[in-house]
C-alpha positions in Angstrom: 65.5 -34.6 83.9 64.1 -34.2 87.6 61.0 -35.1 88.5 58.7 -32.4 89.4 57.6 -33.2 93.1 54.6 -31.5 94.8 54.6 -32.0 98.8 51.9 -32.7 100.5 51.4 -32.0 104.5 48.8 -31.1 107.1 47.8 -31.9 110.9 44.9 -34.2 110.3 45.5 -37.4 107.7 42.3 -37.7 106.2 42.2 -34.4 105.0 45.6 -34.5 103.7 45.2 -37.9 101.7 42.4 -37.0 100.1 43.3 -33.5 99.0 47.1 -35.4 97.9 45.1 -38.2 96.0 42.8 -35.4 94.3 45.9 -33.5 93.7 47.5 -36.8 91.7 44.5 -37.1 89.6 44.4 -33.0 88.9 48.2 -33.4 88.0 48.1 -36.9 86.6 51.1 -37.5 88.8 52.3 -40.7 90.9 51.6 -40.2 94.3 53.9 -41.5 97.1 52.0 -41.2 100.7 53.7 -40.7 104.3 51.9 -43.9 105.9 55.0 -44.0 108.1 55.0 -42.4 111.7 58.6 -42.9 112.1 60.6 -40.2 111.2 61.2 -37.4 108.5 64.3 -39.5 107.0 62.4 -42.4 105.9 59.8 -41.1 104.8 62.2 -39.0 102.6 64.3 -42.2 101.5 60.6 -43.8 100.4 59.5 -40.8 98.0 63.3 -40.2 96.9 63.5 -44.1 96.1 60.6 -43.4 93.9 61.8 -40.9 92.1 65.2 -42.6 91.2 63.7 -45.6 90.3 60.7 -44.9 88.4 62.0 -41.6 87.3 57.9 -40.1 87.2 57.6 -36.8 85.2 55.8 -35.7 88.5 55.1 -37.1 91.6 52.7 -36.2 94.6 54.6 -36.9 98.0 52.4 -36.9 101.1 54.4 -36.4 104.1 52.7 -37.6 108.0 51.9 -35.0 110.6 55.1 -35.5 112.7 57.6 -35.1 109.9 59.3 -32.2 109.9 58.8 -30.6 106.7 62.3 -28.8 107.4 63.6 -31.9 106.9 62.1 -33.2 104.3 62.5 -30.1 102.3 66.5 -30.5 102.6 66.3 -34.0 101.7 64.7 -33.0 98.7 66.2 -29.8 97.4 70.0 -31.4 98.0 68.7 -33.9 95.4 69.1 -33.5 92.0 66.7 -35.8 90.8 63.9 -34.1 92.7 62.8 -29.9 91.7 60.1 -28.9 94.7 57.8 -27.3 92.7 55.0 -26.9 95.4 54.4 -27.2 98.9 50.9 -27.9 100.1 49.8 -27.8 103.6 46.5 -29.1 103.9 44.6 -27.1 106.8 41.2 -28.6 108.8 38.6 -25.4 109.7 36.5 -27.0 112.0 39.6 -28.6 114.6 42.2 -25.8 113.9 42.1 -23.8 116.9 41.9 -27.1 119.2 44.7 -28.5 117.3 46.5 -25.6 117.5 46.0 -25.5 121.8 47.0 -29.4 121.9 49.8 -29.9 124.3 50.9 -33.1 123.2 54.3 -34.0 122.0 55.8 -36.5 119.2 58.9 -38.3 120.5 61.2 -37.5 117.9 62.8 -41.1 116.5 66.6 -41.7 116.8 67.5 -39.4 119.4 69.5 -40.3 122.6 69.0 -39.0 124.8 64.7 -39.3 123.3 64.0 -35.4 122.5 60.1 -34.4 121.8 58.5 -31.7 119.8 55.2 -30.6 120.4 52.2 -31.6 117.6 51.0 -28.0 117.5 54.6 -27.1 116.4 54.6 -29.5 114.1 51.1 -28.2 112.6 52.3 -24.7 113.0 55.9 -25.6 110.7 54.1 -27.1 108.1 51.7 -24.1 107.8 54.9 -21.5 107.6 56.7 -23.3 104.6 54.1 -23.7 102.5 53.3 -22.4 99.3 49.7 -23.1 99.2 47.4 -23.7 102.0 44.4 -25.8 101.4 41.4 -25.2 104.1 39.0 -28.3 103.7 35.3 -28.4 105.9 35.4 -24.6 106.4 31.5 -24.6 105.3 31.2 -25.6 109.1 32.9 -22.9 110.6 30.8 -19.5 111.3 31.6 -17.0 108.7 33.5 -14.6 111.7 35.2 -17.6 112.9 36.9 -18.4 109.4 37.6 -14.6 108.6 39.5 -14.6 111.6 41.1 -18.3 110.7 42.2 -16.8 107.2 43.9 -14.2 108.4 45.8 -16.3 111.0 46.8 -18.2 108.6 48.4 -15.3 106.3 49.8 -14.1 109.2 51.8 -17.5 109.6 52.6 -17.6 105.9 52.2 -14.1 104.4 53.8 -15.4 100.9 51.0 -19.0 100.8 48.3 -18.6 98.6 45.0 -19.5 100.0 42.3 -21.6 99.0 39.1 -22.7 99.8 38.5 -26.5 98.5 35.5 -27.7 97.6 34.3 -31.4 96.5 35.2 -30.3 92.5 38.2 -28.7 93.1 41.2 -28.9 95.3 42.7 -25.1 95.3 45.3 -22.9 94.2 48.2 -24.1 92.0 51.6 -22.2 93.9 55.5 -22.1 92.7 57.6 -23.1 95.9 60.4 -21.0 96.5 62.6 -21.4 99.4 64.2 -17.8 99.5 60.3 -16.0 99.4 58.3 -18.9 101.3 59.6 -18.3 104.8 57.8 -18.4 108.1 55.7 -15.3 108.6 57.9 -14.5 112.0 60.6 -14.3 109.7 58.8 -11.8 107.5 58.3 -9.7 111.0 62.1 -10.1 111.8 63.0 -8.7 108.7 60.4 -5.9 108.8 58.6 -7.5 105.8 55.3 -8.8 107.2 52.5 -8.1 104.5 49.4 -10.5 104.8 47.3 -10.5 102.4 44.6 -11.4 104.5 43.7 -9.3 107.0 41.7 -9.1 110.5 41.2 -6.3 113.0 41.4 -8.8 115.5 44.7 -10.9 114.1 48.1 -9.1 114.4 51.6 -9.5 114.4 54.1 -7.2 115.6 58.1 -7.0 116.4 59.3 -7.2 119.7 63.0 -5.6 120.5 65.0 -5.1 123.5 68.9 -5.1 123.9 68.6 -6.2 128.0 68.7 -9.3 128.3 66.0 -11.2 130.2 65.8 -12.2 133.9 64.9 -15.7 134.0 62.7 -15.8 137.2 60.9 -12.8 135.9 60.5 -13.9 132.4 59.1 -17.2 133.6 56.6 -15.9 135.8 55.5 -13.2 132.8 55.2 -16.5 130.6 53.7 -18.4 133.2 51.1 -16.3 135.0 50.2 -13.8 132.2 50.9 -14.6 128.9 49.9 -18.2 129.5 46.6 -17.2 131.4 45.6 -14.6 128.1 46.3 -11.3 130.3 47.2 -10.3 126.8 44.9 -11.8 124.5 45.4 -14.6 122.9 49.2 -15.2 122.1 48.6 -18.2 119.5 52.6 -17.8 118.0 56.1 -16.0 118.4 59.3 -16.9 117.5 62.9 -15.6 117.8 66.0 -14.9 119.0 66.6 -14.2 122.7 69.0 -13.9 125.6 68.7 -14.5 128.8 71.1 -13.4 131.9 72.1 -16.4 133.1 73.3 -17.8 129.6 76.1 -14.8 128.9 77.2 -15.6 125.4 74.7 -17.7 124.0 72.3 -17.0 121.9 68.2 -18.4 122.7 66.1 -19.8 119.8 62.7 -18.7 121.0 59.3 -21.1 120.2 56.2 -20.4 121.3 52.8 -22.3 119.8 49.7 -22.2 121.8 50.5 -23.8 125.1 54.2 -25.1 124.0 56.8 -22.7 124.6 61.0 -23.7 124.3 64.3 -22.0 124.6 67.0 -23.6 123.1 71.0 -22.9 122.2 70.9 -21.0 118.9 74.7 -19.8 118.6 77.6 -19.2 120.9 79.0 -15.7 120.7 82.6 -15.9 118.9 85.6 -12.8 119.6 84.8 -10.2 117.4 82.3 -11.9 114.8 79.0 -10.1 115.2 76.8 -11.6 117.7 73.2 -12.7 116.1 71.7 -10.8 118.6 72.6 -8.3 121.3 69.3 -8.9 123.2 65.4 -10.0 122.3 64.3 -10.0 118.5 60.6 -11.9 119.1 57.9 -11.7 116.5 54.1 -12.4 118.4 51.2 -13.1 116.5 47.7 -13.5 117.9 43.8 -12.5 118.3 42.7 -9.4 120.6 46.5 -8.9 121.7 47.3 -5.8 123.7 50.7 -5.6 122.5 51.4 -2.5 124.1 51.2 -4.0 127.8 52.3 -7.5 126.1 55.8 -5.4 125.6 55.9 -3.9 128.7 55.6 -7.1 130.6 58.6 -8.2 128.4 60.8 -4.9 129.3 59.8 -5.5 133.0 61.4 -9.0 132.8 64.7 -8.0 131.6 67.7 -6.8 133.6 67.1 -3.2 135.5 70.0 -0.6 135.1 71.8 -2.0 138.6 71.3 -5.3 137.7 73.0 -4.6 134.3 75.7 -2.9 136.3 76.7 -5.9 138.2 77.7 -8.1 135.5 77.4 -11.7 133.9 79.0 -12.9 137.4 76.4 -11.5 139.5 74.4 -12.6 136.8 75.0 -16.4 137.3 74.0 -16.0 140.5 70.0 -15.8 139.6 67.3 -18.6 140.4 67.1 -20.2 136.2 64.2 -21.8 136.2 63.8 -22.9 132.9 65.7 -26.1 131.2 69.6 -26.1 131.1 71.2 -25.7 127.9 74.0 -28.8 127.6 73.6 -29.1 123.8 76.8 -28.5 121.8 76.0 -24.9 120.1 77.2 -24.9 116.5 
């Protein structure tokens, strides 16, 4: 029999241990806690090592702020000793939006050359694959500031339920399901964004363009507008992109807060289907214009005679963002 394992994440660790502890004692469970800072994988190996050892009916796993929950969720759902039956992101009102704006990075462990991944994407992750989100200390946050925080947050993870915790209780009991518990910029790719909380001033919306982007263009609309707050505040968006001077490859597209990174997603292959002709981008954020926001976007793609002259002319264009060298699987 598998032991039923509720993870436990969230950006700040005193917040997450105690609602993990108080979630052991709710659910009379073990508890294993992330005190390592290493890496995803051992912290994985610990828990897992529990549950093959002390084969617990249940077990509360509390994961650190730099683990990737991705990770930790593979680790864990290849394993047939272990059945995910929750995933718990533990959310702190009162520092949200300054964690969210951090610009600092983890190293990420056992990498050569030593890649780094931004904290506020780590936060932001966790948020999107959780089942249940747990806000602690919102009492402390004006009652327009957390309206506005709540529906963020369902905006980031339209299928999480929700809670308030207070000191004699520690929220809403979720089922974790991997196929309905996506990232809410998923939800907006597939045209199945439904939040259940909602704010005039919070919205997502679908950006798509079959031009591929201009990279001095794109850089200087990411740069000089989007990052200054022209267009609101842009707090998240995620995707699939091209740009001109990568012909055949397709961009993953990041974007928390201050962080932004294009990376090799997938090299087109004959006649397979590409995964996407041009830009599929989901934004979410507060007071956007998203109108203008999607002009600026269709301004920095490829005009009709610059689409004319081909991928070779193409290659020929100042790139100033990062080179791809990463093998593309």
């Amino acid at each position: 029999m598998s032991t039923e394992t509720v993870i436990v994440c969230g950006h700040r660790p005193g917040p997450r241990a105690h609602i993990a502890r108080r979630l052991a004692e709710d659910r009379r469970c073990v508890v294993s806690s992330g005190v390592r800072t290493d890496a995803a994988h051992d912290f994985s190996s610990d828990a897992l090592h529990i549950v093959r050892n002390g084969r617990p009916d249940r077990l509360v796993a509390e994961i650190p702020s730099e683990a990737s929950l991705l990770d930790t969720l593979g680790s864990f759902l290849g394993d047939e000793d272990a059945t995910v039956c929750e995933v718990v992101c533990v959310v702190a009102a009162p520092r949200f939006f300054e964690d969210l704006l951090d610009d600092e990075y983890y190293a990420v462990p056992g990498t050569r050359p030593r890649r780094h991944v931004a904290r506020a994407l780590r936060m932001v992750q966790q948020i999107e694959l959780a089942s249940a989100l747990i806000v602690t200390g919102w009492e402390e946050v004006p009652t327009r500031d957390l309206a506005v925080l709540l529906a963020l947050l369902s905006h980031l993870a339209p299928a999480a339920q929700i809670g308030l915790t207070r000191a004699e209780r520690v929220g809403p009991e979720s089922r974790f399901d991997d196929h309905v518990h996506q990232p809410g910029w998923v939800h907006a790719l597939n045209d199945e964004h439904d939040p259940f909380m909602r704010d005039l001033r919070v919205r997502t919306f679908r950006y798509q363009q079959v031009r591929p982007f201009h990279p001095g263009r794109l850089h200087r609309v990411l740069d000089e507008q989007v990052g200054s707050g022209l267009f609101g505040a842009v707090l998240r968006s995620a995707g699939m992109c091209r740009i001109a001077t990568r012909p055949g490859l397709t961009g993953s597209w990041e974007h928390v807060g201050q962080m932004i990174s294009l990376d090799p997603l997938a090299r087109d292959h004959g006649d397979d289907e590409p995964l996407t002709l041009g830009q599929d981008i989901s934004f979410t954020g507060i007071d956007m214009d998203e109108i203008a926001l999607s002009r600026a976007l269709d301004a920095a793609t490829l005009t009709d005679e610059e689409l004319l002259a081909g991928p070779a002319a193409w290659l020929t264009y100042a790139d100033p963002f990062p080179s791809w060298e990463s093998a593309v699987h």
